[in-house]
N, C-alpha and C positions, 0 to 999 in steps of 0.2 A: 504494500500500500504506500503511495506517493504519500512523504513528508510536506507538511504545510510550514509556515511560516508559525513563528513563537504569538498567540492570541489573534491569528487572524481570522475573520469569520467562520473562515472553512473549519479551521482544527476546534473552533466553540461547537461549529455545527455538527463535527464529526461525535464528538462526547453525545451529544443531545442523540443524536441518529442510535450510536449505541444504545444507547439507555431505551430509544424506541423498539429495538428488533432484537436486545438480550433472550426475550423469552422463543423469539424465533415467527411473532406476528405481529404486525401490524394492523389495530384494534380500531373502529371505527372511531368509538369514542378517544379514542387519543389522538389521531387524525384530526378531527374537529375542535379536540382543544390546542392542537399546533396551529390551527386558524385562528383561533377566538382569543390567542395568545400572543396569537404575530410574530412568533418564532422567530421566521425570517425578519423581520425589522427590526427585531431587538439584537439581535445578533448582526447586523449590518448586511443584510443580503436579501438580493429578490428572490420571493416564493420561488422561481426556478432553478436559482441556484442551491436553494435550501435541500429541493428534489435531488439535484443532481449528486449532493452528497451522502441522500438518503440512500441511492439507488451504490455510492458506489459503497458504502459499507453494508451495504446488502449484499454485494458480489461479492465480497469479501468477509463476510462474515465466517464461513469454514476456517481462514488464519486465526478467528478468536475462540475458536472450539475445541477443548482439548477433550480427549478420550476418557471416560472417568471407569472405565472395567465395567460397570453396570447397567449395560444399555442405556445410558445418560448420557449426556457431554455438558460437560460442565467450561464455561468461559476461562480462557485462558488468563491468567492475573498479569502476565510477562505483557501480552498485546495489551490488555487495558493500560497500563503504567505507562504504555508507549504512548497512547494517544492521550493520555493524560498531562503529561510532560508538554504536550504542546499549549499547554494553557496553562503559565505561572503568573498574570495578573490577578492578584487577590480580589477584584471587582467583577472581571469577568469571570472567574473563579467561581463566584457565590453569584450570578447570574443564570450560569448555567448551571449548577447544581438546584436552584430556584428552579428551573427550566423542566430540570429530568424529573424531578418529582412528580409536579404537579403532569405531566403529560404520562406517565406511569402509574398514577395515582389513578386515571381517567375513566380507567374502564372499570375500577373500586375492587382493582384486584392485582396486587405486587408479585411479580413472579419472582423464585428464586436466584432467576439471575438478573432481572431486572433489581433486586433486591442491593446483588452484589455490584454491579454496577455503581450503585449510588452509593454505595457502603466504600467502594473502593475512592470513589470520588472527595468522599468527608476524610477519609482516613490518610490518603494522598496530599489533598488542599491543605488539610488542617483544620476543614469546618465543623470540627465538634461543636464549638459554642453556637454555632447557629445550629446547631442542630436544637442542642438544649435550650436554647431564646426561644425555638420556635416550639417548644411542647415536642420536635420530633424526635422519637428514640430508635434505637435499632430495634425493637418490640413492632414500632406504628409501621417501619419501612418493609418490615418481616410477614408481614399477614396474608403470607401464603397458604 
């Protein structure tokens, strides 16, 4: 997967993209709250380029699956960290983490690796305290 630049929209939007398609679908109701959210405008980019990064970490989603022995696959921690790393502005940081939730949150149902996603995202950033400002715990993220 092509490197983006350090907090460019793309590498905000590629975290966001992850966080949409961890569980392996793309839910109407999150869908619709990537509209009513404006996703792309808050991240600096038009609705088609927002697609165009949806589509390309969907084609690549197999490099973040690793094999877990139990007819599972479980997300690779190594690729999350990678794409994570492109985003070290603490503003944009807790933007997009704002971002994954509430669009994972959508369908009022957190999947396991939608879970880890975000859990990788706070533990990486550093945003425990918002986690705890906001009432959210690993308990609220967890409700698989």
């Amino acid at each position: 997967m092509r490197p983006y630049p350090s907090n460019s929209p793309q590498a905000a939007a590629r975290v966001v993209a992850l966080a949409l398609l961890a569980d392996g679908q793309l839910h109407k109701a999150e869908l619709d709250m990537l509209d009513r959210l404006g996703v792309h405008a808050q991240l600096g980019l038009a609705r088609f380029e927002l697609q165009e990064v949806i589509h390309a970490v969907s084609e690549h989603l197999p490099e973040f699956v690793r094999p877990s022995g139990a007819d599972v696959c479980l997300l690779n921690p190594r690729m999350i960290r990678q794409l994570m790393d492109e985003v070290d502005d603490p503003g944009l940081r807790l933007k997009v983490l704002r971002l994954c939730v509430a669009l994972v949150e959508a369908d009022g149902n957190v999947a396991e690796d939608e879970s880890m996603v975000l859990m990788a995202a706070v533990e990486q950033w550093g945003l425990h305290q918002w986690m705890l400002q906001t009432g959210r715990t690993q308990r609220s993220l967890e409700h698989v």
